[in-house]
VOGU-3710 file (C-alpha; in Angstrom, 3 decimals, decimal comma):
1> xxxxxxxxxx> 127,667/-2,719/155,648  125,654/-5,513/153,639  127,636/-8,175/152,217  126,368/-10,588/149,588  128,311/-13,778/149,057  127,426/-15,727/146,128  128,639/-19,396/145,138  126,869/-22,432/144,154  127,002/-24,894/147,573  126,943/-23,554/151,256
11> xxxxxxxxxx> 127,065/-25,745/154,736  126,550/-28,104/154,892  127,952/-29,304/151,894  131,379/-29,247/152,972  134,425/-28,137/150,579  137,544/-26,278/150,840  135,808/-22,650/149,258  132,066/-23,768/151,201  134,291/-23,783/154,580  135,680/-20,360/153,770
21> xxxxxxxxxx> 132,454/-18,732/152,758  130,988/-20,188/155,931  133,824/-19,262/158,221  133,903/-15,522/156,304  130,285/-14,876/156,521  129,953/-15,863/160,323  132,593/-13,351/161,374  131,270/-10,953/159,046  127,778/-11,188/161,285  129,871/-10,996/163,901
31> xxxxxxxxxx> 131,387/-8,168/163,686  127,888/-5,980/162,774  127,553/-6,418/159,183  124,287/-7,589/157,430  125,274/-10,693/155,824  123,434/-12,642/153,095  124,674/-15,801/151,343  123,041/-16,893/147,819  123,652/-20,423/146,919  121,808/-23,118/144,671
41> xxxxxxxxxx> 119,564/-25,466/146,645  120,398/-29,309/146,549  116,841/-29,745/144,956  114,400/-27,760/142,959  112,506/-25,294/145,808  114,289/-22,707/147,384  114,851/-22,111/150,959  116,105/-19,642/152,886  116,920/-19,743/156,620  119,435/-17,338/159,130
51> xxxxxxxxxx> 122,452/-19,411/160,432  124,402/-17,949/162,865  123,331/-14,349/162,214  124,088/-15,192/158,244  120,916/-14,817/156,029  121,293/-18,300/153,552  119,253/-18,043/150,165  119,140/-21,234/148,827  117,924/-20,886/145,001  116,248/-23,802/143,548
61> xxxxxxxxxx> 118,607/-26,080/141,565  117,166/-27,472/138,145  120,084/-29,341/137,112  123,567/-29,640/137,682  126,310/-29,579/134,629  129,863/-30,904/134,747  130,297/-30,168/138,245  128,023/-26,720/138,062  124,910/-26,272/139,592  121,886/-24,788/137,005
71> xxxxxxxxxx> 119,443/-22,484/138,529  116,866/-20,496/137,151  115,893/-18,437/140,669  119,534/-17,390/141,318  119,719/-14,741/138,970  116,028/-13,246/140,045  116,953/-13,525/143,848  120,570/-11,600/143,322  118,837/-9,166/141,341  116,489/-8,779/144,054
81> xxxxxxxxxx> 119,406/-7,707/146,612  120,817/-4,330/147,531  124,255/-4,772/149,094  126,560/-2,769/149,303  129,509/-5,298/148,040  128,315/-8,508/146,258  131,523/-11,174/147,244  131,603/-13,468/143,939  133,207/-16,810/145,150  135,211/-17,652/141,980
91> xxxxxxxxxx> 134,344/-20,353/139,935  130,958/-20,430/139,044  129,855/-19,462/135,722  126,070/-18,700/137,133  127,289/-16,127/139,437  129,853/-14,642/137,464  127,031/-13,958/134,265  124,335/-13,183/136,690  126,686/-10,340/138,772  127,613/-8,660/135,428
101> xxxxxxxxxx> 123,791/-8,351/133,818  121,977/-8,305/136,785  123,877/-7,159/139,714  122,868/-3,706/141,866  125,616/-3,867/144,401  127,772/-0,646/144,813  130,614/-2,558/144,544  131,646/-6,609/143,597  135,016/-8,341/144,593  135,610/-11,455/143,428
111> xxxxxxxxxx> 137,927/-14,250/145,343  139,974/-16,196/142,246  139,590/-19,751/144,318  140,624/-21,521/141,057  142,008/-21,694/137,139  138,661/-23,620/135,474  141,232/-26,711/135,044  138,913/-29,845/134,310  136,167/-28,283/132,748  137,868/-27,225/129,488
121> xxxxxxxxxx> 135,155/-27,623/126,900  133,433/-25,767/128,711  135,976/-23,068/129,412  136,055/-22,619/125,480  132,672/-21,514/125,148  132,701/-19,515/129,009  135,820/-17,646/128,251  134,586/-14,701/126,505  132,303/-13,824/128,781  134,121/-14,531/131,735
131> xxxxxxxxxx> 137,215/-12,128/130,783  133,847/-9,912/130,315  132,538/-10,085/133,842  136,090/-10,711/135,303  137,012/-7,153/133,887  134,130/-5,434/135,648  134,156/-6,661/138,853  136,183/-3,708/140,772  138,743/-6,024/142,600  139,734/-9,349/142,552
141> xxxxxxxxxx> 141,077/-11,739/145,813  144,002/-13,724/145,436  144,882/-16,819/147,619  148,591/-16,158/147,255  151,399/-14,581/144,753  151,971/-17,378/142,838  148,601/-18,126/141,527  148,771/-14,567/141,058  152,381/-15,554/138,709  151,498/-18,640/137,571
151> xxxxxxxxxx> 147,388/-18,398/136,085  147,439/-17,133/132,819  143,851/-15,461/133,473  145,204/-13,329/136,525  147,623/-11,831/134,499  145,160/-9,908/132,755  144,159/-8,149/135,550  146,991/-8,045/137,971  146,920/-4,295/138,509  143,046/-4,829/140,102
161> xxxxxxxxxx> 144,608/-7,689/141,987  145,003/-7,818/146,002  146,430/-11,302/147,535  144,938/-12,228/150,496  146,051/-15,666/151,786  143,499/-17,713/153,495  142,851/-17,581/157,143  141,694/-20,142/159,829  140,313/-19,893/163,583  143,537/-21,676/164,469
171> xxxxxxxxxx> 141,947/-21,435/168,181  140,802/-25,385/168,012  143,918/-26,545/166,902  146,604/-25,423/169,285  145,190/-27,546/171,864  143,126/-31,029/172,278  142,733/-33,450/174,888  145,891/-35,639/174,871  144,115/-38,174/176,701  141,649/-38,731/173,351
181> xxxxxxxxxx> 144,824/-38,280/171,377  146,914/-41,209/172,810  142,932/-43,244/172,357  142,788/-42,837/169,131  146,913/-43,433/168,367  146,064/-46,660/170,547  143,452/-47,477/168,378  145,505/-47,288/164,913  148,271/-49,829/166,745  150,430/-47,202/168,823
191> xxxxxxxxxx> 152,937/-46,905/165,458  153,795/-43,733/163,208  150,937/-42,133/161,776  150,158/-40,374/158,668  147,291/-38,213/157,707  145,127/-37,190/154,829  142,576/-34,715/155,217  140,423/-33,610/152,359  137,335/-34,032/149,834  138,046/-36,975/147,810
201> xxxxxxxxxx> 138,339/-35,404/144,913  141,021/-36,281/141,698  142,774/-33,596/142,151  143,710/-34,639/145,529  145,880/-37,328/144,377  145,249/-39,960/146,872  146,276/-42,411/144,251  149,757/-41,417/143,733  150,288/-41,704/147,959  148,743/-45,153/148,096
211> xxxxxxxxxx> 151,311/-46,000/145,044  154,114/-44,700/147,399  152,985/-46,484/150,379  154,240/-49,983/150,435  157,494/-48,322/150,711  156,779/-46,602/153,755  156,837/-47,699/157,383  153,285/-46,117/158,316  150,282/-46,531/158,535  147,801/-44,118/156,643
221> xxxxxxxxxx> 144,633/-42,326/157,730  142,451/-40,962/154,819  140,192/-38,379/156,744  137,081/-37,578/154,256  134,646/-38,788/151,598  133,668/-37,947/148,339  133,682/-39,232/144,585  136,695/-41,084/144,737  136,233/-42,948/147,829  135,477/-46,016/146,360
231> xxxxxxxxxx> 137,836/-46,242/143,589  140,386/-45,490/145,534  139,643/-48,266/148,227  139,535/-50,769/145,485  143,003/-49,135/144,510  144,611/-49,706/148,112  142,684/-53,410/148,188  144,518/-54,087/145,079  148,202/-52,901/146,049  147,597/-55,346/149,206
241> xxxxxxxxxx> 147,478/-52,677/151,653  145,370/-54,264/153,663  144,899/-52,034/157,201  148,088/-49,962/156,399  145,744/-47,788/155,108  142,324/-47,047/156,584  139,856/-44,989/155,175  138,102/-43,011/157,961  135,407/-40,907/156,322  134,190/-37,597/157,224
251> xxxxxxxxxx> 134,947/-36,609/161,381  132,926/-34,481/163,106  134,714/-30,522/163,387  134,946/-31,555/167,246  137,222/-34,543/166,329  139,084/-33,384/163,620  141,560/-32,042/165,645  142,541/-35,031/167,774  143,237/-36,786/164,396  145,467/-33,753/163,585
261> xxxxxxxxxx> 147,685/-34,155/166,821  147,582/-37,824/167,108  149,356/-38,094/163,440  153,466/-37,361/163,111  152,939/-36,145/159,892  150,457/-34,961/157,111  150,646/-35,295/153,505  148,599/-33,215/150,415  150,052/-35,003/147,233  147,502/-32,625/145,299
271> xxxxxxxxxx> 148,560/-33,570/141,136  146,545/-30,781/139,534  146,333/-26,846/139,567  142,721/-27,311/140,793  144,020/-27,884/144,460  145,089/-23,709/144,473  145,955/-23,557/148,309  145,518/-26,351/150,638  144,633/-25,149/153,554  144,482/-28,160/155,981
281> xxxxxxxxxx> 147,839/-27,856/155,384  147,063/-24,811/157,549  145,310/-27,093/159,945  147,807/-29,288/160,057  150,302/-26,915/160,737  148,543/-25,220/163,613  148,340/-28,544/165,319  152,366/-28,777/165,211  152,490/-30,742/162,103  155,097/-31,285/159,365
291> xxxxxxxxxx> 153,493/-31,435/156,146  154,301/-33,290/153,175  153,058/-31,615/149,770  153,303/-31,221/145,896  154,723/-28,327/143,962  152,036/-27,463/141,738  153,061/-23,980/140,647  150,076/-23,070/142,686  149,563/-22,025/146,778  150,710/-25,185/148,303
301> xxxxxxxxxx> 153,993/-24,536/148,613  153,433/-20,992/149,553  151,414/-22,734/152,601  154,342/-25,339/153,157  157,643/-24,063/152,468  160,201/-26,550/152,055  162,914/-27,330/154,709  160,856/-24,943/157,146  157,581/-26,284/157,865  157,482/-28,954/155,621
311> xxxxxxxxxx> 159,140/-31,089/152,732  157,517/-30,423/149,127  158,053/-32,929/146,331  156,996/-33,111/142,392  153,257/-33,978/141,960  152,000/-37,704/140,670  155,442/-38,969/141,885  155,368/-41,867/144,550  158,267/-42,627/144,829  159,292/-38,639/145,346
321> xxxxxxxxxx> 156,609/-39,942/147,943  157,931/-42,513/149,872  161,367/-40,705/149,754  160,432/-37,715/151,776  157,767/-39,226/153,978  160,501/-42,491/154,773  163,097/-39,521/155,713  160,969/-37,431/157,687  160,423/-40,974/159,818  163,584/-41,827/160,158
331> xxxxxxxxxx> 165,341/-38,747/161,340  163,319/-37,329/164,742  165,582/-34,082/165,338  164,391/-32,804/161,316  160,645/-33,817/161,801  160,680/-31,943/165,324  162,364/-29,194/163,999  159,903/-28,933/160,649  157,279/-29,323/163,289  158,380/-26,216/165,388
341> xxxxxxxxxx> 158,778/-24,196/161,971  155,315/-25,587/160,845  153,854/-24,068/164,308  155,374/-21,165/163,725  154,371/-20,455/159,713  151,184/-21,085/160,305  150,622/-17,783/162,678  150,418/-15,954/159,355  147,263/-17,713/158,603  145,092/-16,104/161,314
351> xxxxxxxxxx> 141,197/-15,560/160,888  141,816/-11,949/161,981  144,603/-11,504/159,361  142,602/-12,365/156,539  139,607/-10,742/158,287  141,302/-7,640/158,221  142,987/-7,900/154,035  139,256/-8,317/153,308  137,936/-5,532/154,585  140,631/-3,039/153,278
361> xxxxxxxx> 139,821/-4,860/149,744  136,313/-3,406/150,046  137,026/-0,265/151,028  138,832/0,443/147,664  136,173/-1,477/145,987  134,039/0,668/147,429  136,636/3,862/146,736  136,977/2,650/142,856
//
């Protein structure tokens, strides 16, 4: 079969959707298929290149707007393709208009990563002709039933709908070497450990943890970079946090998990819709770890569900915060048992799961 996936950033520009794409297409390759990805290029030439058996098409960017990368070439170099499913990664407004006037695939799917949330104004003037090219696309992916329930967009086309939760290669994080974990635990001062993984990005809501944490007996590592970094450093300077809170940066994949197991527990205090699923939660989970997280009407708690692999508490609320992450440190016999249950829930999120829920959603693509 030839796949086309088509989004606006690929590895190594590193992201939530970019890691799924990435982790999608390679298996894809794997497994016979003639993959292609089409992406905007961080400058203005194009590139292309194969990556692990994935063809990469990287279309020169001209400009980027609110967040969206502007190419003229990405339109001409989809047209150009002959797959037989074009895989829209969902949202981006140049890939979405180019599919539905230029695209010559037998059949497109779309995965609904995301409600447009920040980008309003520009929603207002998308809108019609995104209900346009959301209504011809033959099926749409959906990260989990409620975003399905809760986005008032889905609802629209619920009965081309298929939910398909994210999946991981959960292979690297069942098992590390405990002699780097105790290291690293010995290099953070021995205590209990909390962990942030993520983009730093607003909707992660970093802010509202390091509001909650001179209440709690931790220490904090923020794993990951991005816009916020600095402002929220400045933040955590500010509340006197001093080393209670360290900001790591971006770890290697080969290290990632050692930060995973050498933590007690993780927290995603995500405060808006645009965080749809979470999945270091996933991560987290397949490394034995309770989670902390935010009810945001969206996949998060459908990743973490309370009292079984996890505690989930109202968004932008630090004290809600400090409450469950203070009694999750206090009482060993819950945490353990949230941490069994976390082990356990996060079997459902297997690479060959989701690999599988894809490829029945293209067959009726395909079909319709």
């Amino acid at each position: 079969m030839k796949i086309l996936h088509v989004y606006k950033d690929y590895f190594p520009v590193v992201g939530g959707i970019e890691n799924h794409i990435k982790l999608l297409a390679e298996r894809q390759a794997e497994d016979g298929h003639q993959v292609t990805v089409l992406v905007t290029s961080p400058g203005a030439k194009t590139t292309e290149e194969l990556s692990r058996g994935v063809r990469v098409i990287k279309a020169a960017r001209l400009a980027t707007l609110a967040s969206t990368p502007l190419s003229l070439s990405l339109p001409w170099h989809l047209w150009k393709q002959h797959p037989d499913v074009t895989h829209l990664h969902f949202p981006y407004p140049v890939a979405e208009v180019s599919q539905y006037l230029l695209g010559r695939s037998r059949a497109t799917v779309l995965t609904y990563h995301s409600d447009v949330v920040r980008q309003r104004h520009i929603l207002r003037v998308y809108r019609p002709l995104m209900l346009r090219a959301l209504a011809k696309v033959d099926r749409i992916i959906v990260t989990t039933p409620k975003y399905l329930q809760s986005s008032p967009v889905l609802q629209l086309f619920q009965p081309k709908c298929s939910v398909v939760p994210y999946g991981i290669d959960r292979r690297r994080f069942l098992s590390v070497d405990q002699k780097a974990v105790q290291a690293l635990r010995r290099r953070y001062g021995g205590g209990p450990l909390l962990l942030f993984v993520g983009v730093l990005r607003y909707y992660k809501g970093v802010n509202y943890l390091l509001e909650a944490m001179p209440q709690v007996s931790a220490r904090l590592l923020v794993v990951g970079d991005g816009p916020m970094r600095t402002t929220w450093e400045a933040q955590a300077r500010d509340l006197g946090l001093g080393d209670k809170v360290v900001f790591v940066g971006r770890v290697s994949d080969e290290e990632l998990p050692i930060y995973y197991h050498a933590a007690d527990i993780f927290v995603l205090p995500a405060s808006e819709r645009s965080e749809a699923f979470g999945l270091v939660q996933v991560e987290a989970m397949s490394s034995g770890l309770p989670v902390v997280s935010t009810e945001l009407g969206t996949g998060t708690s459908y990743v973490n569900c309370h009292g079984e692999s996890g505690l989930v508490v109202p968004p932008r609320d630090p004290q809600a915060l400090a409450e469950a992450l203070n009694c999750l440190l206090r009482d060993e016999a819950l945490r353990q048992r949230l941490a069994k249950g976390a082990l356990a829930r996060s079997e459902f999120f297997s690479l060959e799961r989701m690999m599988r829920d894809i490829y029945r959603v293209y067959e009726q693509a395909l079909k319709s």
